[in-house]
MIDOMI-726951 format. One record per residue (C-alpha): x, y, z; residue in one letter. Coordinates in steps of 0.001 Angstrom, whole numbers, padded with zeros to 6 digits, always signed. Example, Ala and Ser with C-alpha at 12.3 -4.5 7.8 and 13.67 -1.06 7.14 Angstrom:
2
+012300-004500+007800A+013670-001060+007140S
% end
This chain:
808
-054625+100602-023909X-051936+100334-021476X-052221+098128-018130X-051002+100521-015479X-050946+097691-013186X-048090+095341-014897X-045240+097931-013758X-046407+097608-010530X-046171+093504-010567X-042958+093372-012457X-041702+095877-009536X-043009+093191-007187X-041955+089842-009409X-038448+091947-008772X-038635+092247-005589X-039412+089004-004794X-036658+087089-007330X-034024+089338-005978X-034957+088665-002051X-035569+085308-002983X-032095+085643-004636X-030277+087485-001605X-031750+085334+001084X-030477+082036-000241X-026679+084570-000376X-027342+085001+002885X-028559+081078+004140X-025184+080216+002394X-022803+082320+003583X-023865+081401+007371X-023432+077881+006425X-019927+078354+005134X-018944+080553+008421X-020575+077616+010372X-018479+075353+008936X-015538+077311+009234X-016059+077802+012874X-016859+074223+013319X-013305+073035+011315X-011507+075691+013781X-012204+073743+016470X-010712+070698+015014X-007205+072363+015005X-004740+071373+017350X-003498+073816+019988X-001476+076911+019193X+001685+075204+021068X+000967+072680+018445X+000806+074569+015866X+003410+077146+016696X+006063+074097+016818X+004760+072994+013249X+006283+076085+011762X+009503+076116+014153X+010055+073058+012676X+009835+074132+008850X+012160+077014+009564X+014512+074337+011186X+014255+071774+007850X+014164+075155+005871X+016636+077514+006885X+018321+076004+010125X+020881+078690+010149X+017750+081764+011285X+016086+079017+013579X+016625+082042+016229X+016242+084937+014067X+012517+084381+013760X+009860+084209+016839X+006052+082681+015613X+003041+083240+017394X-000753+082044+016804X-003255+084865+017174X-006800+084745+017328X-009115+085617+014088X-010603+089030+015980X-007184+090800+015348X-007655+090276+011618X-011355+091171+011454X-012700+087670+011868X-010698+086861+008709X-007539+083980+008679X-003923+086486+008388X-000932+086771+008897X+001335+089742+010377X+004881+090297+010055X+006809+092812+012308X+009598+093771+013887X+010790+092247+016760X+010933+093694+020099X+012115+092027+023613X+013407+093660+025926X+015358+089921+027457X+017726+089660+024416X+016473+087493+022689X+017668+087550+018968X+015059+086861+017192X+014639+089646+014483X+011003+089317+012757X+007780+088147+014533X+005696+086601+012128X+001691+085760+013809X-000715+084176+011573X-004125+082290+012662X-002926+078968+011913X+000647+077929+011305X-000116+077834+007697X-000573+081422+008479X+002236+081428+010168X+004513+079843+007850X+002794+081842+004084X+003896+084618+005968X+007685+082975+006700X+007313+082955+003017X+005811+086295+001832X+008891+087836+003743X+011476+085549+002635X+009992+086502-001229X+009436+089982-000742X+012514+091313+002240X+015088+088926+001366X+014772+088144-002759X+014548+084066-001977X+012928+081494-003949X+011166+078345-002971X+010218+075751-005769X+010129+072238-005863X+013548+070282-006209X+012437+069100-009835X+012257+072709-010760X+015167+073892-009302X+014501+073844-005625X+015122+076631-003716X+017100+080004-004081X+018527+081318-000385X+021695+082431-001624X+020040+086209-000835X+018669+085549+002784X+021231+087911+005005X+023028+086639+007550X+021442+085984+011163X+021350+089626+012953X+021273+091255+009605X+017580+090352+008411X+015792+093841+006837X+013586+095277+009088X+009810+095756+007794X+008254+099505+008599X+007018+100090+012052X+003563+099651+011448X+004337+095758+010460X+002421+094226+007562X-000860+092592+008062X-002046+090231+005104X-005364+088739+005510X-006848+085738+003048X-008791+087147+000247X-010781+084169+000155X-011187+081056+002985X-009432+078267+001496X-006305+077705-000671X-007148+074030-002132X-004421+071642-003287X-004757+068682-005646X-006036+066201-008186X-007522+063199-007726X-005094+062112-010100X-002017+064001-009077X-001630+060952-006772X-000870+058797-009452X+001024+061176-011895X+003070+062282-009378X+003106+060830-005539X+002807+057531-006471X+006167+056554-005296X+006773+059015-003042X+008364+057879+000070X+007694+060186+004122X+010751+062087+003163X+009380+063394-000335X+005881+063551+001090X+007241+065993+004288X+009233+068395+001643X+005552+068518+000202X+003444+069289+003048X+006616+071890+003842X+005641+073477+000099X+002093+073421+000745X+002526+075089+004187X+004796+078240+002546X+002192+078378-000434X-000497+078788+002268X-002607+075705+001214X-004775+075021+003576X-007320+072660+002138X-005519+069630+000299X-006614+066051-000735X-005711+063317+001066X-006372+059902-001196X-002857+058384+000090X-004022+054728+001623X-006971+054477+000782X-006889+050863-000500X-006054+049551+002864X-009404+051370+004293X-011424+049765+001882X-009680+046355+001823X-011272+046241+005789X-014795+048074+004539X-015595+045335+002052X-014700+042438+004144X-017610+043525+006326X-019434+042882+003449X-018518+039299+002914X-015635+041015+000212X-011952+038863+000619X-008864+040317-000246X-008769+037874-003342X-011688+039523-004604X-010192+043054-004515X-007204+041555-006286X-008568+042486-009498X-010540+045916-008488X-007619+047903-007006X-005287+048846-010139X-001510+048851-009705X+000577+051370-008041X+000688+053709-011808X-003298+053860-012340X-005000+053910-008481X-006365+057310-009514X-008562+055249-012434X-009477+052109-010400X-010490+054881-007555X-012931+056524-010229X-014209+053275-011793X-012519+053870-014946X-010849+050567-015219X-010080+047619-012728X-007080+045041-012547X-004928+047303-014914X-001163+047277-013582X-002480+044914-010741X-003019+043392-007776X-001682+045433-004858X+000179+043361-002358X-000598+043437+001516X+002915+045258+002109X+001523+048180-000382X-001727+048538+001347X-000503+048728+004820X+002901+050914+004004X+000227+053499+002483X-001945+053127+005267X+000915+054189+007891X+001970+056840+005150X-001422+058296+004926X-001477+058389+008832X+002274+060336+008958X+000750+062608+005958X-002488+063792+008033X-000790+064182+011187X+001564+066828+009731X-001345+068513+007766X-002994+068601+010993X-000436+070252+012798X-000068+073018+010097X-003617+073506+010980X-004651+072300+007382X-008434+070891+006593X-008016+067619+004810X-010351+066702+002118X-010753+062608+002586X-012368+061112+000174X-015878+059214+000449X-017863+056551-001337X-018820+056874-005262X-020462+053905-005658X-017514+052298-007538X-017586+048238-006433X-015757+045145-007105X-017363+042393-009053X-017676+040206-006152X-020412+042024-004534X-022893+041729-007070X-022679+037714-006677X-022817+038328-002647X-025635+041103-003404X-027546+039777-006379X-030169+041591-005642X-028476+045348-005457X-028684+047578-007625X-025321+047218-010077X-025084+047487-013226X-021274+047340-015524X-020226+050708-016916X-019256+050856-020931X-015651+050859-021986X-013237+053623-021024X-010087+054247-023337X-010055+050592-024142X-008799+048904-027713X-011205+046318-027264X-013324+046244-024059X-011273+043246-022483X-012856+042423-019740X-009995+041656-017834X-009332+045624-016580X-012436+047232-018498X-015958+047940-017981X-016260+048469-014168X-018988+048163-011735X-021330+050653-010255X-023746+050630-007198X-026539+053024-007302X-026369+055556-004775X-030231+055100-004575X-029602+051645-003694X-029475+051052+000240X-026685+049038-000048X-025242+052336-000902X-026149+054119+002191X-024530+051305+003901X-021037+051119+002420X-020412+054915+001918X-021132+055330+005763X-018892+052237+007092X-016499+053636+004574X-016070+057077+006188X-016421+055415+009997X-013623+053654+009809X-011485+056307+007792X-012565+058313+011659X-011385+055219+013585X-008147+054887+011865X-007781+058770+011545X-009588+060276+013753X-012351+063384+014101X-010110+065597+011790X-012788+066848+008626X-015982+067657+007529X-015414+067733+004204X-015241+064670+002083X-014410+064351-001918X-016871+062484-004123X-016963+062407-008381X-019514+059640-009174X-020177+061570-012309X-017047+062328-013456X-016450+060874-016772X-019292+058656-015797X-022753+059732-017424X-025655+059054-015334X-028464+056892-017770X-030999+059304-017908X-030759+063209-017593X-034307+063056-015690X-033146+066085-013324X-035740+064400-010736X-033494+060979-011322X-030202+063262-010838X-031424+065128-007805X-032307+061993-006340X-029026+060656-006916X-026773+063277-005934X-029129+063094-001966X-028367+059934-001793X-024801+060123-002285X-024558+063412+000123X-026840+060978+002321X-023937+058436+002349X-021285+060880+003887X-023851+062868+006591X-025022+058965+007874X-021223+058988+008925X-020645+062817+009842X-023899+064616+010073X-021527+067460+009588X-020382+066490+006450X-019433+068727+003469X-019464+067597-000180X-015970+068276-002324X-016572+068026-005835X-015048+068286-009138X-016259+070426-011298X-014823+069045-014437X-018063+067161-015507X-019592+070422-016707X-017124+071003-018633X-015717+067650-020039X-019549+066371-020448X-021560+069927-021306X-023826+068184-023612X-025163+066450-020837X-024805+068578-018057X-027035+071310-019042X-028851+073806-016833X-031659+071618-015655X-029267+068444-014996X-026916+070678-012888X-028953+072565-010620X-030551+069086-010290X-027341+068017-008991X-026054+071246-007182X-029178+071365-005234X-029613+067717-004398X-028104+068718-001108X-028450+071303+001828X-026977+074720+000943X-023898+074995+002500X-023282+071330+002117X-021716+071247-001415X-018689+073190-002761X-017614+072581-006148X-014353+072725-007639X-014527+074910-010951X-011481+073007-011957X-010841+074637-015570X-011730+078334-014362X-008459+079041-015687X-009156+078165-019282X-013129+077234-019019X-014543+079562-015842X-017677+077791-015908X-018974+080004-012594X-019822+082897-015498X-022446+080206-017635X-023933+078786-014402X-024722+081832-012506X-021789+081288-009884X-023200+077583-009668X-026633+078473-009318X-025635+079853-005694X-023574+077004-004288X-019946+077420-003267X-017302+077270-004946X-013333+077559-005538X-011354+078703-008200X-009196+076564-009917X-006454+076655-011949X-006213+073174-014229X-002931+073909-015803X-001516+070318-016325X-002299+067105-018002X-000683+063951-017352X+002593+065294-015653X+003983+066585-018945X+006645+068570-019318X+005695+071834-021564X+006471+075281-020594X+002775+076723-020479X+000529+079069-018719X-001687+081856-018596X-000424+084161-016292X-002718+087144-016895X-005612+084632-016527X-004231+083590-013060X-003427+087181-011900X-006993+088746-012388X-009472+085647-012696X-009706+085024-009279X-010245+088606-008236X-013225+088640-011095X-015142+086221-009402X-014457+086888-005901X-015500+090910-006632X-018539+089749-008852X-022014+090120-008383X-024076+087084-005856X-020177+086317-005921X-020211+082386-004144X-016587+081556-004417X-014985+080092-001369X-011444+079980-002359X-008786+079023-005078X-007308+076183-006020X-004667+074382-007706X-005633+071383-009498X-002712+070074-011906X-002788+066530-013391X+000746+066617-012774X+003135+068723-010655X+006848+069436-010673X+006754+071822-013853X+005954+075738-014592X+007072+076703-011069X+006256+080535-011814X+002554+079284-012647X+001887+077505-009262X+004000+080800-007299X+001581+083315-008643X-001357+080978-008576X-000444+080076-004866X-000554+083833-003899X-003926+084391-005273X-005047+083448-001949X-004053+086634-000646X-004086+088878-003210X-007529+091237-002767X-006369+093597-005470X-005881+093756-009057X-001610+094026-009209X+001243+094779-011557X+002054+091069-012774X+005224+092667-015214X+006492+093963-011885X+005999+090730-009853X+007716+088725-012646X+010804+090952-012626X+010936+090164-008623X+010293+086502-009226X+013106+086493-011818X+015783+088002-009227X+014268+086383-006127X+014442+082506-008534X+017899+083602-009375X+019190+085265-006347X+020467+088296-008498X+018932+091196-010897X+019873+090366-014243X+019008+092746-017356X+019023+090039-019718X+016992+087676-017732X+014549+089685-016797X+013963+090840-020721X+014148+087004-021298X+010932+087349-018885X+009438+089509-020177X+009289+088252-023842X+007980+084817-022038X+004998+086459-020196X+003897+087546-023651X+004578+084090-025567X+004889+080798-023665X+002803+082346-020432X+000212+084093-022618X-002073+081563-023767X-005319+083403-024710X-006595+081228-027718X-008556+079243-025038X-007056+075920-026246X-005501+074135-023496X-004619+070379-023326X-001169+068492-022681X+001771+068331-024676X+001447+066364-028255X+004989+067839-029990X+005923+064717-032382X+009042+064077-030364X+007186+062330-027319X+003795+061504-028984X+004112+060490-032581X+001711+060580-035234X+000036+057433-035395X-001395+057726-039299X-000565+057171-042787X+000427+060550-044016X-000024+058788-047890X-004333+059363-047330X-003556+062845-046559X-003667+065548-049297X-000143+067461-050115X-002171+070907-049716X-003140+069629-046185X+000315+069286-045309X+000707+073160-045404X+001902+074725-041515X-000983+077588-042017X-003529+074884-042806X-002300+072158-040390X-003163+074674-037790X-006156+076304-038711X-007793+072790-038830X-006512+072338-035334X-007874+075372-033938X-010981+074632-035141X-010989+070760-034206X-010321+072147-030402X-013060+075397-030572X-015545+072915-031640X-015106+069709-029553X-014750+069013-026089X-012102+068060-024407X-011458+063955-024324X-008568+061733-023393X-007856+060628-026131X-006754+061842-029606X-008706+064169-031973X-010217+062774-035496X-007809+064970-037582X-005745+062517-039512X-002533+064242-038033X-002774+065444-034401X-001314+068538-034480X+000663+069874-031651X-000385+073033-029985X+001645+076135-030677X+000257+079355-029298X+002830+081981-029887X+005705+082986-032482X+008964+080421-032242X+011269+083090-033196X+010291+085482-030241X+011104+082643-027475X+014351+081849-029469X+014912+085597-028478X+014397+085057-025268X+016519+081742-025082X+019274+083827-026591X+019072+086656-023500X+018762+083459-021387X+022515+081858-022550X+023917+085385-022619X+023339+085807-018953X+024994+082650-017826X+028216+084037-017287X+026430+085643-014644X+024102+082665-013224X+027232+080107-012832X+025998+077884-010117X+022328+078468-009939X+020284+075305-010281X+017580+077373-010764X+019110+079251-014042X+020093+075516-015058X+017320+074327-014964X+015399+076607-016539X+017693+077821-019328X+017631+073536-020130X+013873+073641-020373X+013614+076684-022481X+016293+075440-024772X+014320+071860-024512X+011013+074032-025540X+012547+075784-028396X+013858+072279-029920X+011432+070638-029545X+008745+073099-031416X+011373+073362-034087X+011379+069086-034588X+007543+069498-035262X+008463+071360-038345X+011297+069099-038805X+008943+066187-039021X+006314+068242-041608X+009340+068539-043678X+010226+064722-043618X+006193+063842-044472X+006089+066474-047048X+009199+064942-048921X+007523+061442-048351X+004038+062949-050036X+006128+064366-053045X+008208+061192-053413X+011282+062613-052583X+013816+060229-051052X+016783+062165-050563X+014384+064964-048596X+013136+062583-047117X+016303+060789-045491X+017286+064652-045025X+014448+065507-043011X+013952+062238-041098X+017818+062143-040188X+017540+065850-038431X+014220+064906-036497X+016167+061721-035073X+019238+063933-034314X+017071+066231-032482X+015792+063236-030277X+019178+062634-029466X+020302+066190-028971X+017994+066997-026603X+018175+063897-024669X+021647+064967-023715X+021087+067966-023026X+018136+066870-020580X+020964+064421-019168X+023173+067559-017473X+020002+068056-015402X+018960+065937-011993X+015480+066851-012549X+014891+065076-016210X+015860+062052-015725X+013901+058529-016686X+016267+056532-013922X+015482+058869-011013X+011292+057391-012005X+012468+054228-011911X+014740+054330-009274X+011569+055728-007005X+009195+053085-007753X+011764+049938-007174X+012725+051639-004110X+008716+050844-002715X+009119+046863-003223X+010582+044032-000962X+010916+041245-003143X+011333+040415-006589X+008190+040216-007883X+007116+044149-006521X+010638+045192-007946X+009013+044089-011247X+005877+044731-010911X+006237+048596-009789X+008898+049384-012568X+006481+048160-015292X+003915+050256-013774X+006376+053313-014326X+007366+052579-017558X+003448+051804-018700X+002128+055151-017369X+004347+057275-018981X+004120+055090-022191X+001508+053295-023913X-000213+054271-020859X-002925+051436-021102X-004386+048654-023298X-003043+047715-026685X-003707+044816-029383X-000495+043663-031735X-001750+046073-034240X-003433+048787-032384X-001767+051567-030315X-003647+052346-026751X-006088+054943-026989X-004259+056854-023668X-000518+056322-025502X+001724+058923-025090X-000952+060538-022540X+001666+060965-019803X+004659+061711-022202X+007901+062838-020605X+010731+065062-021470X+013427+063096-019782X+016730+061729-021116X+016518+058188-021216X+013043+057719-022028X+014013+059723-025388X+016300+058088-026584X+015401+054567-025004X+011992+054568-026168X+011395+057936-028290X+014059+057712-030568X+013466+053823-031911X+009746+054302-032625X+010209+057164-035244X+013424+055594-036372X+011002+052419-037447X+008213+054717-038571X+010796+056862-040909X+012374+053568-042023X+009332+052233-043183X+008520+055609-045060X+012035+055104-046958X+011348+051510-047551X+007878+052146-049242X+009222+054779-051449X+012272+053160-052366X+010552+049895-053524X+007925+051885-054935X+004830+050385-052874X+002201+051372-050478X+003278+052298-047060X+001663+049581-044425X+000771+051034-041301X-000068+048089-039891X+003335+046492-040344X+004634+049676-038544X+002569+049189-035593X+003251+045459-035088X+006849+046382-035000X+006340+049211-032964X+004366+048237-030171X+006199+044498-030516X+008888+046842-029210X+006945+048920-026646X+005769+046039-024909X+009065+044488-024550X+010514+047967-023371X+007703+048527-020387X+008975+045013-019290X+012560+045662-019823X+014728+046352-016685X+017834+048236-017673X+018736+050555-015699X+019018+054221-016295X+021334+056781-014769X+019890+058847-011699X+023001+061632-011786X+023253+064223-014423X+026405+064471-016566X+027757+067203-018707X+027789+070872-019191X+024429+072396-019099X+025457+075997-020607X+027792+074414-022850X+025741+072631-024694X+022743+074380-024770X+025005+077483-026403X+025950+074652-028583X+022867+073423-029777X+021166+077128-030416X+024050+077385-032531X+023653+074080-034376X+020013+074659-034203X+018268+077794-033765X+020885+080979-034885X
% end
């Protein structure tokens, strides 16, 4: 018999889980509006402002200083929503100016400087290393297109536009100098970022933190890393490694963090500072013997020296942990001032708590929110995401809600840091109903691949902001390493204010005349043929370059099987290594790393043809160069991976001659390309090397700083006589100079010692390969010759010359 009265308790169960459900929506979105209001009213006046963006038009595009009038206008004329508006403009006193461009902040202001420049005048904005910019196409002064009558009103689809890492600081701004750093902010500003990181300097805040606590600068001379791994000493990864930091460091950051915020300030930007993780020197557990620390296991190490491994952790339940995270973030408001609320913290990243006790974690995660609000009782948590990815074995339902609602709602947003790849906001139920942001991942280590997944990019955000109990706060861009892809960050960039689904094969054939200044048949067929290949990733493996060229096997291919050494099985046993794993820094157990290729070689040789046919057309464009020298770089580069199958296949079969064949081609291909990289400012070792020298004042920092450049984008970190480091290769680079300096000798040995074991008929030795070879390394990352900084040669020429060679 039927119980007529369980239809009518499931209806109310229902009812209850889905008010339940909506009025915890509802507590969270008023939190987020709260602290929207409350970071308006941290902005500086609209005078302020307003003379922020006059000022990027004047570094911009000095020539139109007149031609454009900017005005701050309240949120109430875009429906309590951040915009901008572009229109005509109309004075009756004379004045010139042609467009009015209003936004709500002057990153408002400035994304829509931008958004006209794009989509009026065909122009093109990209960083210098890609290119730089494309305003060739801007009319003259009193000849700007008009837009229609009605003007265009844009509003954010979403709140914030977040920018950063927490390890693009090291990949890529380590060296940066105020002039680099302003061209930045000017980028961010255009892009419409409007929430960025802010780690520059600070070493110097903590240097004055721990000496409160009985800490001396000697102590912290092994605890801050050098220059090239910050990032990891910051997250507790390692300690020492590259070190110590000198007093002129510290305090030259310090004034450069200072120069950086005040400009981000004036755009009307939210920085994100960052707060306490825990992370301690060794000292304070001798000062503190009875706190809570305990040493963290090995990270990436050969052999767990001591020396820069295995650092030390405070327990955020500790008191002593209240106490330091809130002096931490007082004094980053003395030095700075009242200018956030929201504060980044990543105890947990790459860091596994000891127990997965969800009571434990909870307790945890409110004591390190605890930390921050002691400070700013309006404080907001910023954190990575990347834990629930990187660590999902762990991290399971229980242990993140734990986590995610250790803290007040409203008072967490998470960065879903792999949502381009990895959306982990579908698994979690959009986080289990706490805030988050979008992010595109993109990048690791700063390498140079031509990658993306554009289609991905173009609807993904608009999926989860258009979802059901949708919590998502805003995108983000969160590359390991910027200065690549510059059509990825464009479109990813725009997101922000994009509400609609849109034609991306339409807004590629703009990009490719607004990056070139001109419509070009050929080009834009080139484009179309790399949407589908390079910028079509869909097999949902994602990780940084590994092409043999710039990180070499490190095996002996004599234990490996000839029927292994097959292309079709090589990469079905990658696929399936990188489905079925997740994702680690450092190499994968297959015997021969395989490098990832994700689309047919033949169609982006097509496309690389169209490319050098059109540059009879595209004489002069940087951008063109540039690009047509990356795409040839790509193509080579995929075709040397084969190269070097060929060479270990002949070795496997005993084959000399192949052999020499085979291992003579890869080796001319090193060389190849490093000239052709040469006829291009922007892939260059010396311009590196040049950048970090040019931060010391004495000898020892002129030393000191270039090792730390040639380290990070080498062997990366710690390595025995006989063992490569675990992180080598990690940070690879495309540039000339560091392939044929550094590249180019390490296979040369490896393929020598191939030839030499089959020509005296005996066992290849590894080993005696990787004495040699990182005998050699170590000697190069403390070498100081100096490489050229100018590009030389023909770009065109000898990239038609080398598909010919190469690839007809």
């Amino acid at each position: 018999m039927k119980n007529s009265k369980l239809p009518i308790l499931f209806s109310i169960l229902l009812s209850l889980i889905i008010s339940s459900s909506l009025s915890s929506l509802i507590e969270e979105s008023e939190a987020i509006e709260s602290l929207i209001k409350r970071l308006d009213t941290k902005r500086p006046s609209s005078s302020v402002q307003e003379a922020a963006a006059k000022g990027l038009l004047q570094r911009l595009l000095p020539s139109h200083l007149s031609s454009f009038e900017f005005k701050i206008i309240s949120k109430d004329t875009c429906g309590g929503r951040s915009c901008f508006r572009i229109s005509n403009y109309r004075n009756s006193s004379g004045n010139s100016a042609e467009i009015l461009i209003e936004g709500t902040t002057a990153t408002e202001i400035t994304s829509g400087l931008h958004w006209y420049l794009k989509y009026w005048c065909y122009a093109h904005i990209s960083w210098d290393k890609t290119g730089g910019m494309q305003l060739a196409s801007i009319p003259k002064p009193g000849s700007l297109p008009c837009v229609s009558d009605k003007g265009v009103l844009v509003p954010r689809a979403v709140p914030w536009n977040y920018y950063q890492n927490v390890v693009t600081s090291s990949y890529s701004y380590v060296w940066w100098d105020w002039e680099r750093w302003e061209k930045e902010i000017d980028w961010m500003a255009l892009q419409g970022i409007n929430l960025p990181l802010a780690f520059t300097g600070q070493e110097a805040i903590w240097q004055k933190v721990f000496a409160d606590f009985n800490v001396t600068a000697e102590d912290l001379s092994d605890f801050f890393g050098g220059p090239a791994f910050l990032a990891w000493a910051r997250m507790g990864n390692l300690h020492g490694w590259g070190g110590p930091l000198s007093q002129n460091w510290l305090d030259k950051q310090l004034l450069l963090q200072k120069q950086i915020l005040s400009r981000m300030i004036e755009f009307g930007m939210t920085p994100v500072l960052p707060s306490f993780s825990g992370n301690v020197p060794a000292a304070l557990k001798a000062i503190y013997p009875s706190a809570n620390i305990s040493r963290l296991g090995e990270w990436n190490t050969v052999d767990a020296d001591p020396r820069w491994c295995c650092t030390y952790l405070l327990d955020p339940s500790d008191s002593l942990f209240l106490k330091i995270g809130e002096a931490f973030i007082k004094q980053q408001i003395k030095e700075y001032g009242d200018i956030t609320d929201i504060y980044n913290c990543d105890t947990f990243n790459e860091n596994t708590p000891p127990t997965n006790d969800p009571t434990y974690i909870s307790s945890l995660g409110s004591a390190v929110y605890t930390a921050m609000a002691e400070a700013d009782k309006d404080a907001v948590w910023l954190m990575q995401g990347w834990l629930f990815y990187s660590d999902s074995s762990f991290w399971k339902p229980p242990q993140m809600k734990a986590l995610l609602h250790s803290v007040p709602f409203g008072k967490m947003i998470v960065l879903d840091l792999f949502a381009d790849v990895k959306p982990i906001w579908k698994s979690s139920s959009q986080f289990y109903g706490t805030p988050y942001i979008w992010c595109m991942l993109h990048n690791f280590g700063g390498n140079i691949e031509m990658y993306g997944v554009l289609d991905a990019v173009a609807s993904g955000p608009i999926d989860a902001r258009i979802s059901e109990n949708s919590t998502m706060v805003g995108v983000g861009t969160c590359m390991e390493g910027i200065e690549q892809n510059p059509v990825v960050y464009e479109l990813m960039s725009e997101m922000a204010f994009r509400s609609d689904n849109f034609q991306l094969e339409e807004w590629l054939k703009i990009y490719s005349h607004r990056r070139y200044g001109k419509a070009v048949d050929k080009v834009k067929a080139a484009w179309e043929i790399l949407h589908q290949t390079i910028y079509n990733c869909t097999d949902g493996v994602a990780f940084h370059n590994t092409d043999y060229i710039v990180k070499f096997p490190d095996w002996d291919p004599s234990s490996n099987t000839k029927s292994n050494m097959h292309p079709q099985n090589q990469m079905q046993k990658l696929v399936g290594i990188y489905r079925n794993r997740r994702f680690m820094l450092h190499e994968t157990s297959s015997p021969l790393p395989q490098p990832h290729l994700w689309y047919r070689t033949q169609d982006v040789i097509g496309a690389l043809k169209l490319f050098l046919d059109a540059g009879s057309e595209l004489t002069g464009s940087l951008t063109y160069r540039y690009d047509l020298v990356d795409l040839t770089r790509q193509s080579l580069s995929k075709l040397a991976n084969q190269v070097y199958l060929d060479a270990i296949r002949a070795f496997q079969n005993e084959d000399a001659k192949a052999l020499g064949i085979h291992s003579q081609k890869f080796l001319q291909l090193i060389t190849d390309i490093d000239k052709l990289l040469a006829t291009d400012d922007n892939f260059l070792l010396g311009s590196w090397l040049e950048s970090a020298k040019n931060q010391a004042v004495n000898s020892d920092e002129i030393k000191q700083y270039e090792w730390n450049a040639r380290t990070q984008v080498t062997m990366w970190f710690d390595n025995t006589k006989f063992i490569q480091s675990k992180l080598h290769d990690y940070a690879n680079k495309f540039w000339s100079g560091l392939l044929e300096g550094y590249y180019l000798p390490r296979a040369s040995m490896y393929f020598s010692h191939l030839s030499e074991s089959l020509s005296q008929k005996k066992a290849f030795n590894l080993e005696d390969w990787r004495k040699e070879w990182i005998s050699y390394s170590n000697k190069w990352q403390a070498a100081r010759e100096h490489y050229p900084v100018k590009a030389r040669g023909d770009a065109l020429a000898l990239a038609k010359d080398l598909y010919k060679k190469y690839l007809r």
